[in-house]
C-alpha positions in Angstrom: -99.5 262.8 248.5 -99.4 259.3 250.0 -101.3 258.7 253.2 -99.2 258.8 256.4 -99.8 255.4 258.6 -101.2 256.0 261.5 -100.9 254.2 265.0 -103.6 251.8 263.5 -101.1 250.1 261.6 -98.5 249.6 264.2 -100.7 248.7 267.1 -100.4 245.1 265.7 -98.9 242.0 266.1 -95.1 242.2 264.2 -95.7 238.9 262.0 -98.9 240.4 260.5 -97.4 243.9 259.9 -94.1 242.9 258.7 -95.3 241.4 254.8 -97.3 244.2 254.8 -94.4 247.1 255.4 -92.4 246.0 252.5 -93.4 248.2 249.9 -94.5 251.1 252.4 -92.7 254.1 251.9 -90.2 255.9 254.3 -89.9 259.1 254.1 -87.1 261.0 256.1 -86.3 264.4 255.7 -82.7 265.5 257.0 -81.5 268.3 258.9 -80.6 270.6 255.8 -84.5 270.0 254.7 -83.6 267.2 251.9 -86.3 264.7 251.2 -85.6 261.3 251.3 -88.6 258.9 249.9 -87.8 255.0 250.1 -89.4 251.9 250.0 -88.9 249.6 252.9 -87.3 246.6 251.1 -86.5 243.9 254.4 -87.1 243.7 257.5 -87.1 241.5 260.8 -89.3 240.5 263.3 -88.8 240.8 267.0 -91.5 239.7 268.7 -91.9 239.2 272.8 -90.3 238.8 275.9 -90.6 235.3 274.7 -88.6 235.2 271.5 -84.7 235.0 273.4 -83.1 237.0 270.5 -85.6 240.4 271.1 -84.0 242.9 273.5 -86.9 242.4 275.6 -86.3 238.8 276.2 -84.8 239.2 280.4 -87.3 242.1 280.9 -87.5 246.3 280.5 -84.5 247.9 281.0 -83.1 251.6 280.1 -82.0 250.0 276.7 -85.4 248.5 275.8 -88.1 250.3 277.6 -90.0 252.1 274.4 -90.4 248.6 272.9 -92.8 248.1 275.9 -94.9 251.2 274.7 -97.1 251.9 272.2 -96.9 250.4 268.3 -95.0 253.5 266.0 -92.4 254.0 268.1 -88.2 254.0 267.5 -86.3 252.1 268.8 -82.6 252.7 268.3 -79.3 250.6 269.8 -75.8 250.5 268.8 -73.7 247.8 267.8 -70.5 247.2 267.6 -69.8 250.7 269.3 -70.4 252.2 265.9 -73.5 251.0 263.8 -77.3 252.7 265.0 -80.0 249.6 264.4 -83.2 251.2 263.5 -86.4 249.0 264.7 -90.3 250.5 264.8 -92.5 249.2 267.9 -95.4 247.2 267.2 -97.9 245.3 269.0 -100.3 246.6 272.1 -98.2 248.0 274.7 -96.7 245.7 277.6 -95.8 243.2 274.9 -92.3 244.2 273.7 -92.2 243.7 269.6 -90.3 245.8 267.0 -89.3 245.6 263.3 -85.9 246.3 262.3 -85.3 247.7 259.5 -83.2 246.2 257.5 -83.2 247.5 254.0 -84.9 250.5 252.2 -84.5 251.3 248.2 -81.5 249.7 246.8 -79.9 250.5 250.4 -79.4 246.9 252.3 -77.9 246.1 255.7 -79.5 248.3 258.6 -76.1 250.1 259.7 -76.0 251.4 256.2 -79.6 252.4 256.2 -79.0 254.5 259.3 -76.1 255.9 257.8 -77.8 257.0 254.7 -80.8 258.1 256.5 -78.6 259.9 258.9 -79.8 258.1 262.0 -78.5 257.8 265.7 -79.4 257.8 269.5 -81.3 260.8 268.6 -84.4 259.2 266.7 -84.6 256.8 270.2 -88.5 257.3 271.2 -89.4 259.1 268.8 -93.3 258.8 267.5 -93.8 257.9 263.3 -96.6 259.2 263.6 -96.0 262.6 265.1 -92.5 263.1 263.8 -92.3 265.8 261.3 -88.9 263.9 260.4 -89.5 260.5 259.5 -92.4 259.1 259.0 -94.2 256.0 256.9 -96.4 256.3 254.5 -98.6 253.9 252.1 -96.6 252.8 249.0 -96.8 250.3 246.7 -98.3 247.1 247.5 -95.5 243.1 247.4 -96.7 240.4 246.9 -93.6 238.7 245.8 -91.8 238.2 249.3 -89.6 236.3 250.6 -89.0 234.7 253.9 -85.8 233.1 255.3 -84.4 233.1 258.8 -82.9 236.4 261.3 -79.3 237.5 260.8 -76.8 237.3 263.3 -78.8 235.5 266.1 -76.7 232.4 266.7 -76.6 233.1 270.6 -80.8 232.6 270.4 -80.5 228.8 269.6 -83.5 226.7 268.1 -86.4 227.7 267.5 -85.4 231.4 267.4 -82.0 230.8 264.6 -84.5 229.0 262.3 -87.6 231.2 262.8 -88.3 232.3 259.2 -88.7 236.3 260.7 -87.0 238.0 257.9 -89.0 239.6 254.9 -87.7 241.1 251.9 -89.1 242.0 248.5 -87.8 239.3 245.5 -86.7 241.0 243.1 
């Protein structure tokens, strides 16, 4: 059995964590007990009240408020009034940082991954590291990556559209 990641691994800064997720295994198991094991294959990096295209950019609201908390945690948000975004905290708490996931196994695109995973407001707050329905564990270690700027982010402007904050394993 692989060894679940503990809050030690998200209690760091996103741009050190995010190479070293790719490759890390997701395991989800769904309400009828199936068990889902994937490897995260892309993510992005949110990172601070200072990067303008992170939720947490004006401040905590409702919305945002676990991304002020400790690494490990979900954060879920809807876009488009029908596609759940699934991002995991990082970072000490008070500084606002998340990964979203944006790919898993041969799954790409995060509204699909939430789909697949069957994943909505439900997961919002909830601890990886407690859960006893999703969870990460230690997989298989990338060193072929691949870097490139965030998706969808045009409203940010320069620096944050050119940012290269988006990992995903070369095939």
């Amino acid at each position: 059995m692989k060894h679940r990641l503990d809050h030690t691994f998200f209690d760091r800064d996103a741009l050190e964590i995010a190479p070293e997720i790719l490759g890390k295994t997701l395991v989800r198991i769904l309400p009828d007990g199936t068990r889902i094991c994937l490897p995260v294959t892309e993510v992005e990096v949110y990172r601070g009240m200072e990067d303008i295209a992170c939720h947490a950019s004006k401040g905590m609201s409702e919305r945002n408020r676990v991304m002020f908390g400790r690494g490990g945690i979900i954060y879920m948000y809807l876009v488009y009034g029908m596609h759940w975004m699934f991002n995991i905290v990082t970072g000490e708490p008070g500084h606002p940082e998340a990964l979203l996931i944006r790919g898993v196994g041969d799954i790409i695109g995060p509204g699909r991954v939430t789909k697949q995973l069957e994943m909505g407001r439900d997961f919002y707050g909830e601890d990886m590291v407690l859960s006893d329905r999703i969870w990460l564990a230690d997989g298989q270690l990338i060193i072929n990556f691949r870097t490139g700027p965030r998706v969808g982010i045009k409203y940010a402007g320069e620096p944050w559209v050119s940012l290269p904050w988006r990992y995903w394993v070369e095939k």
